[in-house]
N, C-alpha and C positions, 0 to 999 in steps of 0.2 A: 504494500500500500504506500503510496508515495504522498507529497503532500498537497496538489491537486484534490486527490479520491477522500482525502482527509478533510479537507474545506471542505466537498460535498458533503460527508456523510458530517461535518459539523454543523451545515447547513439543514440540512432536513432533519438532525436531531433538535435544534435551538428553534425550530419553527414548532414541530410535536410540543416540543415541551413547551413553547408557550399557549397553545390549545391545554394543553393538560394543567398548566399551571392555573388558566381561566376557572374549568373543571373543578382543578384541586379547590382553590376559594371559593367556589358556593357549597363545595361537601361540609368542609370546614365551617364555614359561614349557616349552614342550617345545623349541622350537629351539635356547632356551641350552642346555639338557641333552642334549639328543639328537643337536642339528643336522639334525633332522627341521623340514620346512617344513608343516605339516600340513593339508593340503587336506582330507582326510576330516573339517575342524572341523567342516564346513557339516551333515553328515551326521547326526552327535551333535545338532545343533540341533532338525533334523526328525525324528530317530526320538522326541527328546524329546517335543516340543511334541505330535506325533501320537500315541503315546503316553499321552500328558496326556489328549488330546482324547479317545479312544478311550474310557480308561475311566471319561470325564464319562458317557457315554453307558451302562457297567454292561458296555461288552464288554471279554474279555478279548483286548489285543495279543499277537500271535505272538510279539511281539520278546520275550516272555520265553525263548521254547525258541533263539531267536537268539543270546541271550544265555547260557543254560544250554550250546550246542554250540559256541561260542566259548570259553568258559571250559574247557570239557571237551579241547580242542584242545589248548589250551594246556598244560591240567597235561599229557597225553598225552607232551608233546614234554619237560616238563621230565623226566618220569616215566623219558622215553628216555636223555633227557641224564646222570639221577642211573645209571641201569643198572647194575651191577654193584657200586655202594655204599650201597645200600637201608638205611636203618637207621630206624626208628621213628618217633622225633622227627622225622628228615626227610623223613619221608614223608606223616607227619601234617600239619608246617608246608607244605609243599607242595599235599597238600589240600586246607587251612585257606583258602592265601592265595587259590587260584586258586576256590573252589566255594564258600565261607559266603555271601555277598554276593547271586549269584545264585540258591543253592537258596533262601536266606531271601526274598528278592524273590521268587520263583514261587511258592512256601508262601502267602507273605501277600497277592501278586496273588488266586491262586483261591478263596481263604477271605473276601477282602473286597471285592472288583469286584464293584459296583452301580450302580445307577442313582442309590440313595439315598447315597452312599460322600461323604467329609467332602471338600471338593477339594484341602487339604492332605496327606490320606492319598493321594489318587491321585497328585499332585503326588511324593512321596518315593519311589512306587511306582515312578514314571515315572523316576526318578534313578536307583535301584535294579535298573531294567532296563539303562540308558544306560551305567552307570557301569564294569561290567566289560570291556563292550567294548574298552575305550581298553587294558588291561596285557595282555589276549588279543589287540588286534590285532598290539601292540607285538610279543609273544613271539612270533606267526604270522610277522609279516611285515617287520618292521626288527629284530629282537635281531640273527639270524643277519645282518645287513645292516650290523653297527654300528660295523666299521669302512670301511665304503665312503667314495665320495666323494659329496658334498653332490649331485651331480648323478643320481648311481644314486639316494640317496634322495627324490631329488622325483618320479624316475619313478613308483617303488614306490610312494609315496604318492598319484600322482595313478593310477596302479594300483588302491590299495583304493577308492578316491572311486570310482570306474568301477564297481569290486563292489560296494562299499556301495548307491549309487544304484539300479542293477538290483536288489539285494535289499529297500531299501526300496518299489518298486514292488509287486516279489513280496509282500509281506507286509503294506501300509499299501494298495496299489491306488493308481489315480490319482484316484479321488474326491477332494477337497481335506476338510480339517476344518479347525473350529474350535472354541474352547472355551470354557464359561462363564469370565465375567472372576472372578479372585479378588479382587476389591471391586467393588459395582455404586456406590459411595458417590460425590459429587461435592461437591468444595470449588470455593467463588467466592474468588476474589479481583481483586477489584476489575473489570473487563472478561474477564476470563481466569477459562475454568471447569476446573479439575484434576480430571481421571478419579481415582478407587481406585486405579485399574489402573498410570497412570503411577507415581501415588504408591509404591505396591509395586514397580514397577520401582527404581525409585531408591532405594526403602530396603533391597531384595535386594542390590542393586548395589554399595551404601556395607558392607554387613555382610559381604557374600563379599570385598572391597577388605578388609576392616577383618581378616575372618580369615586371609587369607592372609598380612598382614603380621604375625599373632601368628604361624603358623606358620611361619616361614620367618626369623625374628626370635629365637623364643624356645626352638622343640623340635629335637630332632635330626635327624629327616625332613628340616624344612624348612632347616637349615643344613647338612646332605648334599647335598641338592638346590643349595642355592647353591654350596656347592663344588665340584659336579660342572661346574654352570655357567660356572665362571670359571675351572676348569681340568680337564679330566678326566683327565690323569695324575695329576697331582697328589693329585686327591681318590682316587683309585685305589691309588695308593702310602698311603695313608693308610688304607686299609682300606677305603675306601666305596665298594659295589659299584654300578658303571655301568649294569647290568644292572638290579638292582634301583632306583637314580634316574630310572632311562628307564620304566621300566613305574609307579613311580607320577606322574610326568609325564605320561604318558597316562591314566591314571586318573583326576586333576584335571583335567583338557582335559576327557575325555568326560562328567565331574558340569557342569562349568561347561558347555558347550555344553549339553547336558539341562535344566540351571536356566535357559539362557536361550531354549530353547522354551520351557517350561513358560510363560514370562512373555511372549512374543510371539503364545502360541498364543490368548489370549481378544482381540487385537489385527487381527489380519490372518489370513487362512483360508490355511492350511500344504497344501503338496502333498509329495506323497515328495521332489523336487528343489527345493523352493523354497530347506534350507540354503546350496547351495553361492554363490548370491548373497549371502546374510547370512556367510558365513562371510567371502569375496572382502573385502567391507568391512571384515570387522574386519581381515582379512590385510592392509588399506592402514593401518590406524590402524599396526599390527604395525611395519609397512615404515616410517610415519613416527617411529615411535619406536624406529628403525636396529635391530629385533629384539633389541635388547638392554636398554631402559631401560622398567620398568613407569609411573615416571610421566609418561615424555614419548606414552607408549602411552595412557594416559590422556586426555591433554591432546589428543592425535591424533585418538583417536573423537569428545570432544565436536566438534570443528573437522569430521569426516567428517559426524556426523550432523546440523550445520547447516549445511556444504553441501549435502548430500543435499536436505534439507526449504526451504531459499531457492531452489535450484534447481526443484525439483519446483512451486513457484508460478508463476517465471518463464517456464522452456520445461519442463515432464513430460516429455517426450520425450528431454531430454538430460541427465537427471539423472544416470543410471548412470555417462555419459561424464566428466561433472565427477567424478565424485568418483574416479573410476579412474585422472584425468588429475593426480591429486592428487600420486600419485607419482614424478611424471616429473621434477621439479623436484630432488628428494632422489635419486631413481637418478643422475641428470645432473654431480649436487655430490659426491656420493660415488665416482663413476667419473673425477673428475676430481681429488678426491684422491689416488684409488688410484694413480691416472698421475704424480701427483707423488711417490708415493711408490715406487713402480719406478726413475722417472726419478734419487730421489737416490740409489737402491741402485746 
């Protein structure tokens, strides 16, 4: 291997792992809140990215009435919940939170799906669809679940991954797709030739990094959410509802998984089931940065996505295994903590 094939493969390992490092922070980002492990990431990838692809092509995806009957579920149950204390404002705000997002998105999907359609517009269309998912699945199927233990919620979760899966068949088919790149542009530098495409990965990636550290830094959403994370009594006794920190932690997971199809999907041809292995990866960046720390989570995808891409030249065949085996090292040191930490109790 010389140092040409070395660029490359450092080139598609640092593009992976900025995809997985996206990934890695919404795992991260719902597991401190919720203590949900969220295997349905992989899912929000593919409806994304297929989505995208779909209305490159001027069709319009199902996944908006998926998405419209999701939302509709949702408010239904809260609608049950509020029962007997009906009052205007909060039936409005109720509404509001659970249906603007999706009627908007289906309004603007049917008026501008084409063939000639800007791939930016289809691009926000495609989030727009993704995005409600994540606070409807939350309300479906972990609110009532929220104080379980860590173990009922992984079932449940790999419960909806099961639904999800089967419903993105029903709705996507198994035909694969793939999507015009959003930059056909190519920079040299020096032996090494840089795609648009990557380019745009990594500048998505630094900007969505870059927003959620305004958010979560400087507004009250995003320091609710940190509160809840690092104590949810606490943040609870304090007024900020758990309920509502959990569902918009799903709601960032399902944008962020959607923006990162949307940026995978002009790369590699998407099937209904291809997220769930894009997601698994980011879940080991997750896992190496102990689901608690965003920038050792960081640090973790690049390291995943250039084993991934050194592997894949060496043996292809044993790629997935490296990088799955990535884990074993940190479960291993962490369980031998724990044991020390039993042992002094």
């Amino acid at each position: 291997m010389d140092l040409t094939i070395f660029l490359f493969l450092l080139q598609d390992g640092l593009t992976n792992g900025a995809i997985y490092a996206l990934l890695g922070l919404a795992l991260v980002l719902v597991f401190s809140v919720t203590r949900v492990i969220l295997i349905p990431q992989g899912e929000f990838v593919a409806f994304g990215g297929l989505a995208f692809a779909l209305l490159s092509t001027g069709k319009v995806p199902s996944l908006i009435y998926v998405s419209l009957g999701t939302s509709l579920a949702a408010l239904a149950l809260d609608l049950w919940h509020l029962r007997g204390s009906w009052q205007g404002a909060s039936l409005m705000r109720a509404v509001a939170w659970r249906m603007a997002l999706p009627v908007i998105t289906a309004l603007a999907t049917l008026a501008l799906a084409g063939p000639h359609t800007l791939l930016l517009i289809n691009a926000l269309l495609a989030l727009g669809m993704v995005a409600p998912l994540g606070p409807g699945i939350y309300r479906i199927a972990f609110e009532p679940l929220a104080e379980a233990s860590v173990l009922t919620l992984l079932i449940t979760a790999v419960g909806v991954h099961l639904a999800l899966e089967g419903l993105g068949l029903l709705i996507f088919g198994a035909e694969g797709f793939r999507a015009p790149p959003l930059s056909s542009a190519q920079i040299a530098a020096g032996p090494l030739t840089i795609s648009g495409q990557s380019v745009a990965i990594f500048a998505v990636t630094a900007l969505v990094m870059l927003a959620l550290w305004q958010v979560f830094s400087r507004t009250l959403t995003g320091k609710a959410l940190r509160a809840t994370a690092i104590n949810r009594t606490g943040a609870r006794l304090v007024g900020i509802s758990a309920t509502r920190a959990g569902a918009q932690a799903f709601g960032i997971a399902a944008a962020i998984g959607a923006l990162s199809g949307v940026l995978i999907a002009p790369v590699t041809t998407l099937y209904y089931d291809t997220g769930f292995i894009i997601g698994l990866k980011g879940f080991v960046a997750a896992i190496l940065g102990a689901l608690t720390s965003f920038p050792l989570t960081v640090l973790a995808a690049g390291a995943v996505g250039l084993a991934e891409s050194l592997t894949a030249f060496f043996a292809s065949d044993f790629k997935d295994i490296v990088v799955f085996s990535l884990i074993l090292p940190v479960l291993l040191l962490r369980s031998l903590r724990h044991a020390r930490a039993e042992d002094e109790e």
